[in-house]
N, CA, C and O of each residue as an XYZ file, in Angstrom:
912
protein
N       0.839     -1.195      0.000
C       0.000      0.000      0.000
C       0.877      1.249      0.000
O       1.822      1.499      0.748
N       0.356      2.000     -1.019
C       1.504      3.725     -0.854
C       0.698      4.575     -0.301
O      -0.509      4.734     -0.485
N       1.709      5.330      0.660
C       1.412      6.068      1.629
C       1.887      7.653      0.984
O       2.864      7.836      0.257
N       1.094      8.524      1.376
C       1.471      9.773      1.177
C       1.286     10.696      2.594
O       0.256     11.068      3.155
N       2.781     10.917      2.952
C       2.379     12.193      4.050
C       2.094     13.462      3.960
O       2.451     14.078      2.956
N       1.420     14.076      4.954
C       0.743     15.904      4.449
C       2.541     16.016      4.791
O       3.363     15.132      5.031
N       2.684     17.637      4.674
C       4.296     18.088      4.903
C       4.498     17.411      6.651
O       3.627     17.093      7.460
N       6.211     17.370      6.779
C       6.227     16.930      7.827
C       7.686     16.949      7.885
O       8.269     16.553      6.876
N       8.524     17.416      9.084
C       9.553     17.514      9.331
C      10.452     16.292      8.647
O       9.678     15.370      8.388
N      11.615     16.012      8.322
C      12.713     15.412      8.359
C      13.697     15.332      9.273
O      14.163     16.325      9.831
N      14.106     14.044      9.501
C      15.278     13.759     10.681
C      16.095     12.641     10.409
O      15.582     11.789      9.684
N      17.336     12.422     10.846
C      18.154     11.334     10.586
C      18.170     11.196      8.987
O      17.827     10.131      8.473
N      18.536     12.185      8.285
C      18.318     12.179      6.196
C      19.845     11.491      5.859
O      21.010     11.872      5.974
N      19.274     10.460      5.456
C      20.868      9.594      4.231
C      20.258     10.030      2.850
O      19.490      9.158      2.442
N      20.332     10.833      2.217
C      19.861     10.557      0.854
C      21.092     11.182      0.031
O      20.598     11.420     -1.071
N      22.176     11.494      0.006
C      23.235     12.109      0.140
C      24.062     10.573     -0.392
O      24.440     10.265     -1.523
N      24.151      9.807      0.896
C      25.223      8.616      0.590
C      23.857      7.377      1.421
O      22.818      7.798      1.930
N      24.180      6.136      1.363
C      23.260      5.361      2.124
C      24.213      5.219      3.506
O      25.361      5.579      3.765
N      23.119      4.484      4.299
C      23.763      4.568      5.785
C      23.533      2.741      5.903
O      22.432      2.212      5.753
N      24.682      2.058      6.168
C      24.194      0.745      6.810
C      23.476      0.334      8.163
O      23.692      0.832      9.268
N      22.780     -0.448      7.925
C      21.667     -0.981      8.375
C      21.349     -2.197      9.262
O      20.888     -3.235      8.786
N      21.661     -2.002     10.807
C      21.661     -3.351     11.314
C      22.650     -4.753     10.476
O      22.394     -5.940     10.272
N      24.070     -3.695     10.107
C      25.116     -4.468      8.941
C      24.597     -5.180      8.237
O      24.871     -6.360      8.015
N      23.475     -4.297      7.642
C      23.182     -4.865      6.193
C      23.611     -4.253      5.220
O      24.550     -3.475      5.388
N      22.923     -4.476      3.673
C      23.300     -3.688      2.890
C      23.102     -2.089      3.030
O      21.885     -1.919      3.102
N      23.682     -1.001      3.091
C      23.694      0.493      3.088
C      22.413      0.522      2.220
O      22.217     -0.154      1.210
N      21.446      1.560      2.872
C      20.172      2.471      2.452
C      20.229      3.497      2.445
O      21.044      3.977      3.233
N      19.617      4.228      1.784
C      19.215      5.598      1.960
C      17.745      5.414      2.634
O      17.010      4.476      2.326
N      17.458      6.235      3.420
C      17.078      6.301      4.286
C      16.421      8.051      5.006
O      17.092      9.083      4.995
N      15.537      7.970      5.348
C      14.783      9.187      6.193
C      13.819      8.886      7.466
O      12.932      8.037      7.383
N      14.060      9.663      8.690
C      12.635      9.117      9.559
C      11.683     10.726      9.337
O      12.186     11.794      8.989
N      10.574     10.536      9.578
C       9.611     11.356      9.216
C       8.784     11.445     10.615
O       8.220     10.524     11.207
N       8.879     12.878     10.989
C       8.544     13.117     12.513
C       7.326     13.706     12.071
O       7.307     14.680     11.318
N       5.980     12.965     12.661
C       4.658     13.431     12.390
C       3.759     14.339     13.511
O       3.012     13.656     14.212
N       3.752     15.381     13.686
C       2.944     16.097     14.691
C       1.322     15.235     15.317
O       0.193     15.479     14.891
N       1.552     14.595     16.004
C      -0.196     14.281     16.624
C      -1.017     15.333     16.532
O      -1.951     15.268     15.732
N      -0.870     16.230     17.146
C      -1.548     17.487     17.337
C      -1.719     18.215     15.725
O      -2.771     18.781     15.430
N      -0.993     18.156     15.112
C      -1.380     18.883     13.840
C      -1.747     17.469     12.572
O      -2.248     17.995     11.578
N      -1.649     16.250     12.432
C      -1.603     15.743     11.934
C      -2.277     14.756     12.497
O      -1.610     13.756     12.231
N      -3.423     14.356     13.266
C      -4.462     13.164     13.836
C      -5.063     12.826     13.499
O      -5.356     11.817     14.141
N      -6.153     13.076     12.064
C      -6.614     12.024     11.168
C      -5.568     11.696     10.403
O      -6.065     10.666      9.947
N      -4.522     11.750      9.903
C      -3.322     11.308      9.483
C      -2.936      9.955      9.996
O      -2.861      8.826      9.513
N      -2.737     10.462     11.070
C      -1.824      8.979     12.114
C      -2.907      7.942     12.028
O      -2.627      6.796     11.679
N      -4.271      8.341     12.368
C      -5.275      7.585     12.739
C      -5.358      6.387     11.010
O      -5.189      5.168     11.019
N      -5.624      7.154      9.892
C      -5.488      6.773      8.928
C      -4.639      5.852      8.643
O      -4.967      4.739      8.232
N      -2.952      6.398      8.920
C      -1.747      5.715      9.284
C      -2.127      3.973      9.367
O      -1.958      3.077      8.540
N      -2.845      3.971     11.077
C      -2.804      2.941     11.792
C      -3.585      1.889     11.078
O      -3.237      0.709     11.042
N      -4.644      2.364     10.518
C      -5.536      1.585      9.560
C      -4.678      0.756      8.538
O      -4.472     -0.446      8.370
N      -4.284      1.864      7.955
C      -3.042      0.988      6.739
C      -2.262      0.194      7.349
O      -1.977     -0.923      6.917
N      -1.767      0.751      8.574
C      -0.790     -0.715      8.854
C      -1.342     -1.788      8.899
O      -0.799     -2.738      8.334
N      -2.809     -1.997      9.705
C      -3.575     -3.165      9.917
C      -4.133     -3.618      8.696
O      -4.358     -4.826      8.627
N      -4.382     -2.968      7.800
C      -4.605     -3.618      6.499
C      -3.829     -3.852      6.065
O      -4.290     -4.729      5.333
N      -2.380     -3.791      5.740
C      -1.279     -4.931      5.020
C      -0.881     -6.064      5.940
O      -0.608     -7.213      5.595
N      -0.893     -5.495      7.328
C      -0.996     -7.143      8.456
C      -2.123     -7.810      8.341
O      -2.160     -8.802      9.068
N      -3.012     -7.639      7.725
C      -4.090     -8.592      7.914
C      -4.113     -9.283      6.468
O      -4.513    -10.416      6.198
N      -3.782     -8.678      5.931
C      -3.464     -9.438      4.037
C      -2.311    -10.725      4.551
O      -2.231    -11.953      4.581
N      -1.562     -9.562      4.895
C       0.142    -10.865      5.305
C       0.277    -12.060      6.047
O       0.796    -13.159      5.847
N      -0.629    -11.267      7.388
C      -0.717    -12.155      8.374
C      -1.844    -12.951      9.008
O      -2.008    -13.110     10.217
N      -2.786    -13.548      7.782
C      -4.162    -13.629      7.975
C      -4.290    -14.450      9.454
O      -5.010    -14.040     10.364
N      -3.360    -15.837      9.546
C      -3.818    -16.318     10.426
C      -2.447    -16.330     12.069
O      -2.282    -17.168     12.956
N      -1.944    -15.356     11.866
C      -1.187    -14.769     13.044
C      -1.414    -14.545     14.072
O      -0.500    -14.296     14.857
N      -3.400    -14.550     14.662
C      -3.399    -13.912     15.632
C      -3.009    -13.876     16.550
O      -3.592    -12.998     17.186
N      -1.792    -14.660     17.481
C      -1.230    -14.498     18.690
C       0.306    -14.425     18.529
O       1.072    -15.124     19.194
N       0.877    -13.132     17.185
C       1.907    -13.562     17.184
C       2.207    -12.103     17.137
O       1.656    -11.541     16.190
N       2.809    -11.465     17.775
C       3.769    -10.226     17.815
C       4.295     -9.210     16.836
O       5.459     -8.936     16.545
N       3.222     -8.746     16.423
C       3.658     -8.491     14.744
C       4.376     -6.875     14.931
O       3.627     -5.976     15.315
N       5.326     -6.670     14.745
C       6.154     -5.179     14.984
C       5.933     -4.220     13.562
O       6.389     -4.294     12.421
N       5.147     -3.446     14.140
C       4.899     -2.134     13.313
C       5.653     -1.030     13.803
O       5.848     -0.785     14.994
N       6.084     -0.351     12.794
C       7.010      0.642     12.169
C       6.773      2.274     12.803
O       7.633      3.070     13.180
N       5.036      2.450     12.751
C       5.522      3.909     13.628
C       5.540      3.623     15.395
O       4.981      2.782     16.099
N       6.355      4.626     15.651
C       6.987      4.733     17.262
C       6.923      6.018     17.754
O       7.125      6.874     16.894
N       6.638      6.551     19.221
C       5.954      7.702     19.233
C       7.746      7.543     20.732
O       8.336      6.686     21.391
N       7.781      9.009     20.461
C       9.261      9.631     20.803
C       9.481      9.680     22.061
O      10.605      9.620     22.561
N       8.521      9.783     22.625
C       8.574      9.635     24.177
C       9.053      8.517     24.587
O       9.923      8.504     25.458
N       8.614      7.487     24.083
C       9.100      6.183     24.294
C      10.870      5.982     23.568
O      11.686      6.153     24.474
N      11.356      5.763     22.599
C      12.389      5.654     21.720
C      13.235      6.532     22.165
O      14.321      6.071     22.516
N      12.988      8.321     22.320
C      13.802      9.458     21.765
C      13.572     10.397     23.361
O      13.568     11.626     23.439
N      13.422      9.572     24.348
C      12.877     10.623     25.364
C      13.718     12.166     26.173
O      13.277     12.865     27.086
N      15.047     12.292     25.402
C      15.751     12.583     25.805
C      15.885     13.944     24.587
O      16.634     14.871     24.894
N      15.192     14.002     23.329
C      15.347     14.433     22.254
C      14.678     15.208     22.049
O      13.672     14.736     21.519
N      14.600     16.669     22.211
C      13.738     17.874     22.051
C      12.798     17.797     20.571
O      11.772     18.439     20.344
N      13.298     17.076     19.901
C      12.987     17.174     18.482
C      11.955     16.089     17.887
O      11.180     16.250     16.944
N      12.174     14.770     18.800
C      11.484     14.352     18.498
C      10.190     13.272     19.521
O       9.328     12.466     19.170
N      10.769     13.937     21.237
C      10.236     13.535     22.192
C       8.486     13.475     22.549
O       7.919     12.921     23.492
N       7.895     14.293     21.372
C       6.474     14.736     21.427
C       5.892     14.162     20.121
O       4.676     14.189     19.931
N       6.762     13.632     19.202
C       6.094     13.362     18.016
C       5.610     11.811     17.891
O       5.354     11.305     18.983
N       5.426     10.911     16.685
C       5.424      9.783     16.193
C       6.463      9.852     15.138
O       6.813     10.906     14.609
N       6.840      8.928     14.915
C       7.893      9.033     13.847
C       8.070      7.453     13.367
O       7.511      6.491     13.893
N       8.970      7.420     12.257
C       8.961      6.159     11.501
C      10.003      6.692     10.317
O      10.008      7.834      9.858
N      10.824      5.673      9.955
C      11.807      5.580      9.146
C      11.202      4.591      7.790
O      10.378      3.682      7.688
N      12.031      5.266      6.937
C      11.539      4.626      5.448
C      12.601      5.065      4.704
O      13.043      6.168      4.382
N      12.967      3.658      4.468
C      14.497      2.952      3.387
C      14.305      2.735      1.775
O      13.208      2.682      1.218
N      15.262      2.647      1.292
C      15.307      2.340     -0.151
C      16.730      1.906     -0.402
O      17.741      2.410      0.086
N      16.628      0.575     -1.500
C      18.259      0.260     -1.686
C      18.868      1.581     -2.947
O      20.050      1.907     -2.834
N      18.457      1.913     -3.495
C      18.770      3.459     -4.167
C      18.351      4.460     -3.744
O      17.488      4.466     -2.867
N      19.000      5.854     -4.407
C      18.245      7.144     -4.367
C      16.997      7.259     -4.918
O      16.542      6.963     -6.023
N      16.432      7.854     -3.710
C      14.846      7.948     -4.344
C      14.865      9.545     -5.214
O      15.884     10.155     -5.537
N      13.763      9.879     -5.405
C      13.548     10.643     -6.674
C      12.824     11.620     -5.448
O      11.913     11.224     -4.721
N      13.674     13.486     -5.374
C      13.097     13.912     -5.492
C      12.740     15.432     -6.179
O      13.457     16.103     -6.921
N      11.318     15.744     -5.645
C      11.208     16.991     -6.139
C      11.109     18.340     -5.775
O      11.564     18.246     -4.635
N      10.829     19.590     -5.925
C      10.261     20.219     -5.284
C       8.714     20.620     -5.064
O       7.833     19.828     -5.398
N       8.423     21.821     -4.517
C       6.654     22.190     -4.139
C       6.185     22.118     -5.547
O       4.983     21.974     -5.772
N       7.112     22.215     -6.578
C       6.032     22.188     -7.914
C       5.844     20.987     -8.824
O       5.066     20.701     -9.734
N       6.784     20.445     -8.264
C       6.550     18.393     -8.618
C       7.965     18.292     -9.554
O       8.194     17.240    -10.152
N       8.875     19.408     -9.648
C      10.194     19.386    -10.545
C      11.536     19.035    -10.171
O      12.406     19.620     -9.526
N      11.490     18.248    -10.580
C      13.058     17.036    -10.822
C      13.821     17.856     -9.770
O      14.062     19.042     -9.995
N      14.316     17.104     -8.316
C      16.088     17.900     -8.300
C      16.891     17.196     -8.340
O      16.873     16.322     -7.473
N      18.218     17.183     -9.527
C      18.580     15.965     -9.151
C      20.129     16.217     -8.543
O      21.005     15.527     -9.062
N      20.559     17.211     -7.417
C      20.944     16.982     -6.054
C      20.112     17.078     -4.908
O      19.142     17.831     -4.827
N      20.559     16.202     -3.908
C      19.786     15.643     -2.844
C      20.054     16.743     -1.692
O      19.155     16.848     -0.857
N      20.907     17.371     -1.583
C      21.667     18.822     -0.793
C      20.574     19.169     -0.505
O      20.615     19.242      0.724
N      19.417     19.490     -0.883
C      18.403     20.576     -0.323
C      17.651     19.689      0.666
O      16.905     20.180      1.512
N      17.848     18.442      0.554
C      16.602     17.406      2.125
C      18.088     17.719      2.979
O      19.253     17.831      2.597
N      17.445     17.793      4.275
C      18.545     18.045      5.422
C      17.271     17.659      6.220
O      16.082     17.667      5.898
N      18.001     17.272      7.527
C      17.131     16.833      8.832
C      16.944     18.489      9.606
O      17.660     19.170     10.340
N      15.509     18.673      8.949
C      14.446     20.230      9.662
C      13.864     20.480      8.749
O      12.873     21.192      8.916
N      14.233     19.970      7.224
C      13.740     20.432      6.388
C      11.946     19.969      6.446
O      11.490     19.034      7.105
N      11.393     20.635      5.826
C       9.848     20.006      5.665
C       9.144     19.715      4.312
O       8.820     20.459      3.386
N       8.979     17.936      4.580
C       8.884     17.960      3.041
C       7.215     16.294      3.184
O       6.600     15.802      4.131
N       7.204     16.074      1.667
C       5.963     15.123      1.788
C       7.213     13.897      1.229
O       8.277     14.008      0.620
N       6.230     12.410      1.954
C       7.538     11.390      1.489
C       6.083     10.599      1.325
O       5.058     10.686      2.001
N       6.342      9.940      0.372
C       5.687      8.741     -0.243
C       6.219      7.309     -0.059
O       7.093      6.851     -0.795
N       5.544      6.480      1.156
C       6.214      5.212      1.083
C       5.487      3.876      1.125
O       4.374      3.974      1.641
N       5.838      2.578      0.696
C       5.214      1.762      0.731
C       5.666      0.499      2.150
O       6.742      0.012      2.497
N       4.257      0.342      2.654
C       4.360     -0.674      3.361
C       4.019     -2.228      3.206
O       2.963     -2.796      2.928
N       5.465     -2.769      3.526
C       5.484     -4.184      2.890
C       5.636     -4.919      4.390
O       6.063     -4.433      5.438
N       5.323     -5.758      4.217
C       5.263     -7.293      5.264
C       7.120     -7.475      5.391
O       7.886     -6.893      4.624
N       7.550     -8.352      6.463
C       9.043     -9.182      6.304
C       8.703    -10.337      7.491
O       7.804    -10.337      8.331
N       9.629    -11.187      7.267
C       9.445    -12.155      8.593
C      11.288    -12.348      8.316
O      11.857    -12.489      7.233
N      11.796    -12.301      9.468
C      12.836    -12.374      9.908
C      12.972    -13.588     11.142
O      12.359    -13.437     12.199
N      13.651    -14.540     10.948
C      13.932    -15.405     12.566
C      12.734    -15.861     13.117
O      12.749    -16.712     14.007
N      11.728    -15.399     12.697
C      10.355    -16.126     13.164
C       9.582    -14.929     13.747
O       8.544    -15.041     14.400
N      10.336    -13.508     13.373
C       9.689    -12.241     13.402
C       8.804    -11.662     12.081
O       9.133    -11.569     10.898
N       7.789    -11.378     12.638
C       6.860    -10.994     11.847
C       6.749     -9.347     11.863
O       6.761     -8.869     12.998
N       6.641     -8.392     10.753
C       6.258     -7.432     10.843
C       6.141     -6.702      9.562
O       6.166     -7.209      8.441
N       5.963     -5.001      9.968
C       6.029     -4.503      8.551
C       6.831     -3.391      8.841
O       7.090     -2.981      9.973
N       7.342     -2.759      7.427
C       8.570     -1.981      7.245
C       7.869     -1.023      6.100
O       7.029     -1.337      5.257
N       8.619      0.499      6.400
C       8.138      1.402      5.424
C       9.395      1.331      4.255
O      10.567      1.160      4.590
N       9.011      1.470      3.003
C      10.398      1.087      1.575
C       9.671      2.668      1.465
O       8.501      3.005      1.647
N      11.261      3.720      0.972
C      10.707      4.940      0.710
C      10.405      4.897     -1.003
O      10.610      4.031     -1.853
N       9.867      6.155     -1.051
C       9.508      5.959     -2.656
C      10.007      7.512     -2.806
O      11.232      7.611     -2.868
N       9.411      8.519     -2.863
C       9.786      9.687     -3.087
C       9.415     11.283     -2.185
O       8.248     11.602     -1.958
N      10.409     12.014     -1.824
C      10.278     12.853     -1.173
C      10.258     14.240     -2.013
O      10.954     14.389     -3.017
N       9.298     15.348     -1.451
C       8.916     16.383     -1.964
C       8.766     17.585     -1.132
O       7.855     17.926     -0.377
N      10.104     18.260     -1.515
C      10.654     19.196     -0.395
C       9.562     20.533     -0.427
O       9.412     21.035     -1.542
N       8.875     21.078      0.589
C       8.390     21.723      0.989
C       8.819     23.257      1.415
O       8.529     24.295      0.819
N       9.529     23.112      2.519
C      10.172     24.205      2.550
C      11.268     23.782      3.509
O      11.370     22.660      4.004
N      12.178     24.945      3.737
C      13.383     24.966      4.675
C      12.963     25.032      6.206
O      11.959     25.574      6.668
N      13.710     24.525      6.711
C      13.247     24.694      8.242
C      14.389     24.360      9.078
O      15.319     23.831      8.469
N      14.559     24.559     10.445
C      15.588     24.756     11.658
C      16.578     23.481     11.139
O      15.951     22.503     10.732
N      18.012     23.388     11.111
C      18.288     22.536     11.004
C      19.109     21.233     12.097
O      20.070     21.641     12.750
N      18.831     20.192     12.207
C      18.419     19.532     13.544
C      20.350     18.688     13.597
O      20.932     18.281     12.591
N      20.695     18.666     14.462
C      21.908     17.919     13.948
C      22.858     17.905     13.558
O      23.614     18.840     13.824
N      23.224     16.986     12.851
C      23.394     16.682     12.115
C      23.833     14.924     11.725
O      24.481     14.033     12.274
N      22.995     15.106     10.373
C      22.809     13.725      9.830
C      23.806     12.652      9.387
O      23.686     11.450      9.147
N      24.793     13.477      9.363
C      26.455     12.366      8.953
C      26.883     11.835     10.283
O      27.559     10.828     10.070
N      26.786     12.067     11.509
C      27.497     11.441     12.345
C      25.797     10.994     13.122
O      26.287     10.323     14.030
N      24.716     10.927     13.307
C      23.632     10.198     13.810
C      23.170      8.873     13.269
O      23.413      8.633     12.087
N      22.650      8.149     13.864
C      22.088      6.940     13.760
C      21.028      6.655     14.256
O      21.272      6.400     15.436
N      19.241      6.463     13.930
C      17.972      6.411     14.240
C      18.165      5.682     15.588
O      17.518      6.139     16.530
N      18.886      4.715     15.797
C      19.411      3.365     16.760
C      19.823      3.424     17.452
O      19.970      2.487     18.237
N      20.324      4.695     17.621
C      21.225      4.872     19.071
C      21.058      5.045     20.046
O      21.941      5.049     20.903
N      19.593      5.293     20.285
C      19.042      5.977     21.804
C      18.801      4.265     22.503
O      18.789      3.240     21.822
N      18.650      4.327     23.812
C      18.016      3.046     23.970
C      16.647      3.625     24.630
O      16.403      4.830     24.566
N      15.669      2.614     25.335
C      14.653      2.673     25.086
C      14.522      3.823     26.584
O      15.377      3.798     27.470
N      13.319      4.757     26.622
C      13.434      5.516     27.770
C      11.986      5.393     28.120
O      11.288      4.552     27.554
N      11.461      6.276     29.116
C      10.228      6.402     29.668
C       8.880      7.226     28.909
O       9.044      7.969     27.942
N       8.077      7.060     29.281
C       7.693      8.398     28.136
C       7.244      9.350     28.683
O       6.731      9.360     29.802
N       7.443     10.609     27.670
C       7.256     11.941     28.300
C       5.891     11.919     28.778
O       5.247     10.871     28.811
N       5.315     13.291     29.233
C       4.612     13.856     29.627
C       3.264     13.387     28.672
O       3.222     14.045     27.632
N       2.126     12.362     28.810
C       0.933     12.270     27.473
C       0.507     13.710     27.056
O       0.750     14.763     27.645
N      -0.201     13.502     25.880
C      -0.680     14.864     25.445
C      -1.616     14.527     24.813
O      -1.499     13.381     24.380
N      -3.083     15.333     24.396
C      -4.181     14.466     24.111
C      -4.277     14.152     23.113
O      -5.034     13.189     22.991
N      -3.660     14.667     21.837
C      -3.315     13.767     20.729
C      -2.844     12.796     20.786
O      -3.338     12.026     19.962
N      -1.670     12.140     21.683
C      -0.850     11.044     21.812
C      -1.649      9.976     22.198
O      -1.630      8.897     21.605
N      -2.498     10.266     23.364
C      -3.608      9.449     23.677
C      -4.502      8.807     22.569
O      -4.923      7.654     22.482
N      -4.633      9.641     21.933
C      -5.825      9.351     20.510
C      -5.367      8.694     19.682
O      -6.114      8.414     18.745
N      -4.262      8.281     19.667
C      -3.457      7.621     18.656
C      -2.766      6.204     19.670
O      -3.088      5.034     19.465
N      -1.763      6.662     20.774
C      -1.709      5.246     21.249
C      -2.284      4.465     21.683
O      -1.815      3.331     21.782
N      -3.829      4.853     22.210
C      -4.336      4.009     22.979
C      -5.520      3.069     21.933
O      -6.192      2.149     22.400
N      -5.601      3.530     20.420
C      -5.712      2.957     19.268
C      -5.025      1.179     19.186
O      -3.993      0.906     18.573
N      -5.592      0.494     19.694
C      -4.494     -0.817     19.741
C      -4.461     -0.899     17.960
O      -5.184     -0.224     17.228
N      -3.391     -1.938     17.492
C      -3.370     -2.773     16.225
C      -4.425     -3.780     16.101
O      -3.937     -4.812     15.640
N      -5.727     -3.892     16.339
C      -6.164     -5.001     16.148
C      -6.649     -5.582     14.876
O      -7.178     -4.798     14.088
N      -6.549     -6.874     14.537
C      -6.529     -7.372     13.233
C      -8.366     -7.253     12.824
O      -9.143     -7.129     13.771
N      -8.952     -7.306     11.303
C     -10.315     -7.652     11.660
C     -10.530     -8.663     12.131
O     -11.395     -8.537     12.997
N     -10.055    -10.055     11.979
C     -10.527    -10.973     13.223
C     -11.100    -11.051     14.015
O     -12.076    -11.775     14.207
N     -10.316     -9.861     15.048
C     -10.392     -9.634     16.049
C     -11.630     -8.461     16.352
O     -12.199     -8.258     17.425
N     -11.759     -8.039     15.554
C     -12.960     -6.939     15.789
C     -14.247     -7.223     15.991
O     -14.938     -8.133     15.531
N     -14.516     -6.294     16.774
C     -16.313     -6.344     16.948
C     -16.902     -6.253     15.490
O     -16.178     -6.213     14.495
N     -18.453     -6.218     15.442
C     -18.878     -5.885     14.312
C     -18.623     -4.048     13.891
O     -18.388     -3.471     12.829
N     -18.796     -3.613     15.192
C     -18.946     -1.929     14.705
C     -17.179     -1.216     14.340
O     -16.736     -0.254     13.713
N     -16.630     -2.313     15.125
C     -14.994     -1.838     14.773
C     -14.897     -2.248     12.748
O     -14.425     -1.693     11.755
N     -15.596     -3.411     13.027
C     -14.787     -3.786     11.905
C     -15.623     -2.763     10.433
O     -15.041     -2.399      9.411
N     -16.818     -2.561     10.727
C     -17.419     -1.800     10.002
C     -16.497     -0.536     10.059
O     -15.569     -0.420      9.258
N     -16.721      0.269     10.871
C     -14.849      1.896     10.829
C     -13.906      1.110     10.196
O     -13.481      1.902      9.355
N     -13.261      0.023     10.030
C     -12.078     -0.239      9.904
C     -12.307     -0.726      8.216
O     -11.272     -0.611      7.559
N     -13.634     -1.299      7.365
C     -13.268     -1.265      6.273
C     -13.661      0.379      5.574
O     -13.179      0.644      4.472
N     -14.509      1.376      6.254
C     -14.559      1.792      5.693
C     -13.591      3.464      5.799
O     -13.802      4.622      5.440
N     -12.590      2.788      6.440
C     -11.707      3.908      6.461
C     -10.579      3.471      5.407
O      -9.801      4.208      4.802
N     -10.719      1.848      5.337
C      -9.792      1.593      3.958
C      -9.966      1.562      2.966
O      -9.186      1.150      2.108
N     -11.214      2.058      2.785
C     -12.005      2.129      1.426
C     -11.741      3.882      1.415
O     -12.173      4.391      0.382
N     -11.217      4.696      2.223
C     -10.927      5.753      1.911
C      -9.461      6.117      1.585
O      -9.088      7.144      1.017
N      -8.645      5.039      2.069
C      -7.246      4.899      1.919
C      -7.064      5.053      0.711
O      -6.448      5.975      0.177
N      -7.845      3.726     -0.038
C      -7.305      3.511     -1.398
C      -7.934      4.570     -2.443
O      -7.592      4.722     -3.615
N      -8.572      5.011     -1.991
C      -9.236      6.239     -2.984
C      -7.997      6.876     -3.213
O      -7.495      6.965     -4.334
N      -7.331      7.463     -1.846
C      -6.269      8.400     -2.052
C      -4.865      7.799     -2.474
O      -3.803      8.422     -2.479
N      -5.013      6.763     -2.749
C      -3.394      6.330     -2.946
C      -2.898      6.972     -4.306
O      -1.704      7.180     -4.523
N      -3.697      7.207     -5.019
C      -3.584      7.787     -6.898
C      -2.223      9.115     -6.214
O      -1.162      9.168     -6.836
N      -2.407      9.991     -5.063
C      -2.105     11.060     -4.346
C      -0.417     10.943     -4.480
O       0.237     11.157     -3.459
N       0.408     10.546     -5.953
C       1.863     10.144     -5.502
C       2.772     11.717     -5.486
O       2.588     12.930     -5.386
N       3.638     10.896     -5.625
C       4.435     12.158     -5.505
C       5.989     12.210     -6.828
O       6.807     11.298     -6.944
N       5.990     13.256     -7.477
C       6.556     12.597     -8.988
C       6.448     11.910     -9.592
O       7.473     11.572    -10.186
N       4.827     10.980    -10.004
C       4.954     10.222    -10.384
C       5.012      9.069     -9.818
O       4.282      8.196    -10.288
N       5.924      8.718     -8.608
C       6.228      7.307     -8.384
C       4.524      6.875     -7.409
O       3.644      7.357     -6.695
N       5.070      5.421     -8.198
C       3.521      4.886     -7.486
C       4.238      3.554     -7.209
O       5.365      3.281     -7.623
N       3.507      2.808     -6.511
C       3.680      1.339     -5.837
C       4.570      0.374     -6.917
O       4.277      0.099     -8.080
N       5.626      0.002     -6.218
C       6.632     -0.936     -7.172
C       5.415     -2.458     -7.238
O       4.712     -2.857     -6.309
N       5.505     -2.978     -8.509
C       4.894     -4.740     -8.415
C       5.710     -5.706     -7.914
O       5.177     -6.784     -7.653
N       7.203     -5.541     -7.663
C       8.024     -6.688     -7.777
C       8.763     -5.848     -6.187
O       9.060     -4.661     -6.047
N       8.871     -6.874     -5.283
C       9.940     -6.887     -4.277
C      11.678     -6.848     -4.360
O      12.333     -7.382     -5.255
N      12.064     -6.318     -3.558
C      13.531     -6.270     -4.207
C      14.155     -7.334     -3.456
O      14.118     -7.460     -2.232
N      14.871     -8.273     -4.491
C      15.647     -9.518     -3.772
C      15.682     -9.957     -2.851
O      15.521    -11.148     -2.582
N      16.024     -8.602     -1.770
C      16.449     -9.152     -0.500
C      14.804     -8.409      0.601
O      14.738     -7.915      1.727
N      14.141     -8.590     -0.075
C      13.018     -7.865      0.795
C      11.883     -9.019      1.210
O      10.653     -8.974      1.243
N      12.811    -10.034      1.500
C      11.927    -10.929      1.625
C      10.293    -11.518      1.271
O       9.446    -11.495      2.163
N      10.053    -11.900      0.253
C       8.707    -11.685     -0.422
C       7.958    -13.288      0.421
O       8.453    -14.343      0.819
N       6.633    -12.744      0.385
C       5.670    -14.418      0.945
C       4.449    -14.022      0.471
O       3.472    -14.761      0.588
């Protein structure tokens, strides 16, 4: 499923050179810090999509631990002015992705994404099972720089990975509205859940046409992206 974000900060930006990966192959790479408070039918939307590619992937999983991709900062980053209040989520690519600017036009140096910048990123969420781990992962597709903004860092000597895990800040009532949202599969749903839950994905896919340069959903997995 391709995802399109409204504008939204940048942090931790490889698009420059790739960054290796839990010593894997080097990605390019961005995490995308999403405001709750300014962005909450967003996230909410978000959460839907995740549960609709886990429930395609993982039809009959239900008691198995399935690790989804966005993470809210309080928890991960609690120590991090920047990103201690947000949700956030990282999205990889084994190449440079394609981007543009506010008017949809080619840049083809990457110099202008920096971590503060504010831009829209288009990504797709795919399934992996690893070791008998189940989950899903954002693959980036294309970013669309917005405007300039504070700049955070810096992105050559950081790593998304480095914090370990902390407490979480202070709730805030957006955060609430969004974490206390469990993942539940339809399976698992009541009748009235599951009724909200198809028909918020029947609004998903309306908007997926919504790309960004052009790029839309790859058909084919890349080698190592584990396909099932």
């Amino acid at each position: 499923m391709l995802i399109v974000t409204p504008p939204c900060t940048l942090n931790y930006v490889f698009i420059d050179k790739p960054q290796e990966f839990d010593q894997g192959k080097p990605k390019y790479s961005v995490m995308i810090l999403i405001d709750p408070e300014e962005n909450l039918e967003f996230l909410k939307m978000l959460k839907i999509a995740f549960i609709d590619v886990a429930a395609k992937h993982f039809p009959s999983k239900k008691d198995v631990d399935i690790k989804f991709p966005l993470n809210f900062g309080g928890n991960t980053h609690p120590n991090d002015e920047y990103i201690s209040t947000v949700f956030h989520l990282t999205a990889r690519r084994n190449d440079r992705p394609k981007i543009v600017d506010a008017n949809d036009n080619v840049l083809e140096s990457p110099g202008g994404i920096y971590s503060g910048c504010v831009a829209r990123v288009s990504f797709e969420i795919l399934p992996y099972k690893v070791n008998g781990t189940y989950g899903l992962r954002c693959k980036l597709g294309a970013i669309q720089k917005i405007s300039n903004g504070e700049k955070i860092g810096s992105s050559e000597n950081a790593t998304d990975d480095q914090f370990v895990e902390g407490l979480k800040s202070t709730p805030i009532d957006a955060y609430n509205a969004i974490e206390t949202e469990q993942y539940v599969l339809p399976s698992q749903m009541s009748e009235d859940e599951r009724a909200e839950y198809e028909e918020r994905t029947a609004q998903l896919r309306a908007i997926q046409d919504n790309s960004i340069g052009g790029c839309l959903p790859s058909d084919e997995y890349d080698p190592d992206e584990l396909p099932f």
